[in-house]
N, C-alpha and C positions, 0 to 999 in steps of 0.2 A: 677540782683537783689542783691547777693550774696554781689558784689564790692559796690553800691551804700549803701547798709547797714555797710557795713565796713567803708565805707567811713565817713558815715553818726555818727557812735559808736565814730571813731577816733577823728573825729570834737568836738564833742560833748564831749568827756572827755578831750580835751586839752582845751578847751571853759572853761568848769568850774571849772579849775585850773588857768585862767589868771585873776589877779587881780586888775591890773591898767592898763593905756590904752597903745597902740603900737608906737612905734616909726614908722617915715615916713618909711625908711628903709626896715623896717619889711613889714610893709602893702604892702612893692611895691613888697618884695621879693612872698607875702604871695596870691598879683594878679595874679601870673605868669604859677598857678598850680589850675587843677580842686580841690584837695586835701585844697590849701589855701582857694580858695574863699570858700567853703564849711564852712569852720573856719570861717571863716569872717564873715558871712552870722549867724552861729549861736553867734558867740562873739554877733554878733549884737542885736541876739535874748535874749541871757541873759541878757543886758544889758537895754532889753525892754520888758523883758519878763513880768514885771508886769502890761505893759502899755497895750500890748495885748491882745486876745480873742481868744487864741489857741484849741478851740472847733472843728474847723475846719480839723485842720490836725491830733486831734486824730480821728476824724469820718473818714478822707481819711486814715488812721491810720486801724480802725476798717474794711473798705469797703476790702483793700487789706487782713484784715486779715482772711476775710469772702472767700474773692474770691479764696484765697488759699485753705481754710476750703471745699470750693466747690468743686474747681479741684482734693481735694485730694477724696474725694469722688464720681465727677465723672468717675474718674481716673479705685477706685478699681472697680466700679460697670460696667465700661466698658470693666476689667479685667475678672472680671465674667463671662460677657458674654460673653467673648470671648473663656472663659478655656470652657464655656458650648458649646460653636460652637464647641472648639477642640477636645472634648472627641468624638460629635457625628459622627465631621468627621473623626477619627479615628477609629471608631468603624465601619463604613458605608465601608471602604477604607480596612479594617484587614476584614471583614465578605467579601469584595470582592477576596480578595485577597485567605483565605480561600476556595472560591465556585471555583475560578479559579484551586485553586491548585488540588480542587479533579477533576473538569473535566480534566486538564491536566492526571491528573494518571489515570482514568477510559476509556480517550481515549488513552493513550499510549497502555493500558491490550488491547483494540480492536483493534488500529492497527495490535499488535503482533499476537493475535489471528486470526484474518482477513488473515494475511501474511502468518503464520503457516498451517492453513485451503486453500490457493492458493497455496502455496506451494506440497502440499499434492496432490488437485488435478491435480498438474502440472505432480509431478508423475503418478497418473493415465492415464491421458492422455498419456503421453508417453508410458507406459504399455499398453494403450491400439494400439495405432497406429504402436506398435511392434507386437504384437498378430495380429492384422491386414495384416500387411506385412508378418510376417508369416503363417497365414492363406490363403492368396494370392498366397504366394512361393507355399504351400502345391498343392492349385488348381488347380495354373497353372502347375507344376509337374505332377500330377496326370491326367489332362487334354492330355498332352504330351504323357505321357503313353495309356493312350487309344486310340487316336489316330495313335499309334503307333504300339500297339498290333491289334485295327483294323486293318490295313492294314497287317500285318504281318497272320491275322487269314482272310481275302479277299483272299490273295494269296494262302492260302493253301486249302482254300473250292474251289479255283480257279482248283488247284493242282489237289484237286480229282476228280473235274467234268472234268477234260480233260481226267485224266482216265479212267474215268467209260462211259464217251462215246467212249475212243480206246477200252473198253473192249466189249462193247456194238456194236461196229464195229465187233468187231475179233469175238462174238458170230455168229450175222449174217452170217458173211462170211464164215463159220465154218455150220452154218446152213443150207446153199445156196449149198455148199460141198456135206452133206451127203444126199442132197435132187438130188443130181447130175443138179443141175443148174452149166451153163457154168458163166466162170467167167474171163471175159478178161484181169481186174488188178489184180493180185494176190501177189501188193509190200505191205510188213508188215512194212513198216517205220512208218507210222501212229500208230502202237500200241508199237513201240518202243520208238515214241515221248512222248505218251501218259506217258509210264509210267516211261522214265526216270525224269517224276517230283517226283517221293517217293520214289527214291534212298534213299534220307535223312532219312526215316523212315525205312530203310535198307531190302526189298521187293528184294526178289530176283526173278527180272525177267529174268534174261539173259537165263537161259534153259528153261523157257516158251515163248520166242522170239524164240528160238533154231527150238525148237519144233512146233512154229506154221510157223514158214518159212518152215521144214519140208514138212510139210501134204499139205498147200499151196501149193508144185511142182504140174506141171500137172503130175506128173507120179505116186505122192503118192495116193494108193489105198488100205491102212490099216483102213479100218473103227473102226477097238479097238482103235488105236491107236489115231484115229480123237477124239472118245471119250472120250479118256481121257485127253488131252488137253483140250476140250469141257467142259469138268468138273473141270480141273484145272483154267482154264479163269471166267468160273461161279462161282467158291471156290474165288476166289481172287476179283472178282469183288466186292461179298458180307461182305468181311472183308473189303475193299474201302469205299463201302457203308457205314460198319458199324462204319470208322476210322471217315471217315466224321460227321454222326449224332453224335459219343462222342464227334468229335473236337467243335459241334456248340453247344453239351449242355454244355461242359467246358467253352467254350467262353461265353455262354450267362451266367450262374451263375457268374463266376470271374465280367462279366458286368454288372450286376445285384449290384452285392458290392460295383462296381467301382462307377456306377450312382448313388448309396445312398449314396457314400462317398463324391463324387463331388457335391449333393445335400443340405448335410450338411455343406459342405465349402462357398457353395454361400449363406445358409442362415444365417451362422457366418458373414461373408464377408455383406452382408447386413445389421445386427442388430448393428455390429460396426461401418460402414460406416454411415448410413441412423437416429441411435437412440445413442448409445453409446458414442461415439466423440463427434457428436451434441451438447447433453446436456450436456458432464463435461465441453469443449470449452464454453458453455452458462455459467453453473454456474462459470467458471474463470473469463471472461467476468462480471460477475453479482461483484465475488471476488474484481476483482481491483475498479469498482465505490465504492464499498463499501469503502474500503481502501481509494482512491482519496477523497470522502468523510471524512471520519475520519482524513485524513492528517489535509484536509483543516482547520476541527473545531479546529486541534489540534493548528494552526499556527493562528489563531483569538483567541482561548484560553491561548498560551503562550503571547502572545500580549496584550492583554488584563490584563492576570497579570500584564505584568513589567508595563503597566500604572497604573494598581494601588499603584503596592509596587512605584512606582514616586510618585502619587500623597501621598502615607502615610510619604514617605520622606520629599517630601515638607511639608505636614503639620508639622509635626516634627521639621522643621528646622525651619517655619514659627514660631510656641509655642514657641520656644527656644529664637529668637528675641523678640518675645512679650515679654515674662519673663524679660529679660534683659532690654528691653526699660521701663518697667513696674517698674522693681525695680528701677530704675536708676532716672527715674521720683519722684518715689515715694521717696527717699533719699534726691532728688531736694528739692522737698514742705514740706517735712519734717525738715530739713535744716534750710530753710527760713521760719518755721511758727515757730521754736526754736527763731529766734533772737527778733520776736516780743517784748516778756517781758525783753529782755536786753534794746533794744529800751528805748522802755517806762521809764525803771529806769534812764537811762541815759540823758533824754528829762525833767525826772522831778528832777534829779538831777541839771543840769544844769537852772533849774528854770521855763520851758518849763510845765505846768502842766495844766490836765485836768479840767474844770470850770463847 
């Protein structure tokens, strides 16, 4: 439009500067060019310009200058609407971006928290399943132990019941004596068996074996003598007796402590095993979904931003084109609706004039 106005000015002021008519030369040189025949064409027109009815091509004149008039106006008002779509998407795209941003930071504070809080009872659990193991060492230690001293307190109630029946023998036999009953075996190795098991308790029996081999001969016939052995055997039985009943009320009391103490380890050992473990294992367990949760929304929430801040960039860069095409347009039609009234002068200069 720009070129064909130009063309149209140029024509048109050398048109009505030519005063007499062209040599052949000219005209041929003046065919050879869009620029000439233009010339030509209006030379023509001044030359008949009073012969014609140029109503016409100011009204195609006017229609171009209207349609421009139009464009420049459909132009801004579809700029409008377009700055009004941009704001809203801008604002829709920034309030998204905004919502994303705080769920990002309110699910990061609960990952952390979440992890903090598993961490914590990761600790516990291991505190506890040490306390456990420890509680178990304690048991089965202590288990060992009683079993242990059991047998060690079997063998020695064993101990005195083998004595207290050689003693219980050697009374008899001792009995059977002074009642003058015959007495065919009269070997004492049986009360010597007997009682060298409480050596260890340091009992001196060896001059009460002495003594009762003694009186045993067929020939010994001291009856003081019988009785007093008689009474040393009785004497010593009864402190036997009496070594026995304190060894099994010592044993039983120490056993007594020992089975409340082994009582309380199997109900630690149970309440860790069976409730304690359990539940921190469940609530870790419960910890990490939670976590794997909050991960996930956190990895759909960062996602979700960066489409937005995309989508605010595009629009942004989209507005910025608009603007530019907008103005660049508008500079166009503006432009071209300036040459109108140069037109015009130069159309009714050259004799071209409205009727």
């Amino acid at each position: 439009m720009r070129k064909l106005v130009s063309i149209l000015l140029i024509s048109l002021t050398l048109a009505s500067q030519i005063q007499g008519p062209l040599s052949n030369q000219v005209m041929n040189e003046l065919e050879q060019t869009h620029l000439g025949k233009a010339f030509l064409k209006l030379l023509s027109l001044k030359s008949k310009a009073q012969q014609f009815d140029f109503s016409k091509l100011y009204a195609a004149l006017d229609d171009l200058q209207n349609s421009i008039k139009q464009r420049l106006t459909d132009e801004q008002q579809a700029y409008q609407q377009d700055e009004v779509q941009y704001f809203t998407d801008k604002e829709f795209f920034s309030g998204q971006i905004t919502q994303f941003q705080n769920e990002i930071a309110q699910l990061e504070i609960d990952v952390t928290d979440f992890t903090e809080s598993r961490d914590l009872l990761q600790i516990a659990l291991n505190g506890k399943i040490d306390e456990l193991k420890e509680v178990q060492s304690l048991a089965d230690g202590l288990s060992a132990r009683i079993k242990q001293e059991e047998a060690i307190f079997n063998g020695q109630q064993n101990q005195y019941t083998n004595a207290v029946q050689a003693l219980d023998s050697a009374l008899q036999l001792i009995g059977q004596l002074r009642d003058g009953s015959f007495i065919q075996n009269r070997s004492v190795s049986f009360l010597e068996e007997g009682l060298k098991q409480l050596q260890h308790q340091r009992i001196m029996y060896a001059p009460l074996i002495t003594a009762f081999t003694q009186i045993m001969a067929p020939s010994f016939n001291d009856s003081e003598a019988t009785a007093k052995v008689q009474k040393l055997i009785q004497n010593l039985r009864d402190t036997v007796v009496k070594n026995k009943t304190d060894l099994e009320n010592a044993y039983q009391q120490v056993r007594a402590i020992d089975d409340h103490n082994i009582s309380q380890y199997n109900q630690r050992i149970t309440n860790l095993s069976t409730i304690v473990i359990p539940t921190i294992q469940a609530e870790i367990q419960t910890r990490d979904s939670q976590i794997q949760t909050k991960q996930n929304l956190l990895r759909d929430a960062q996602t979700n931003f960066k489409t937005a801040s995309d989508n605010l960039d595009n629009t942004n860069n989209r507005w910025v084109e608009r603007t530019n095409e907008h103005n660049k347009l508008m500079d166009q039609l503006l432009t071209q609706q300036s040459l109108f009234p140069k037109i015009v002068t130069q159309l009714e200069g050259a004799g071209v004039r409205r009727r």
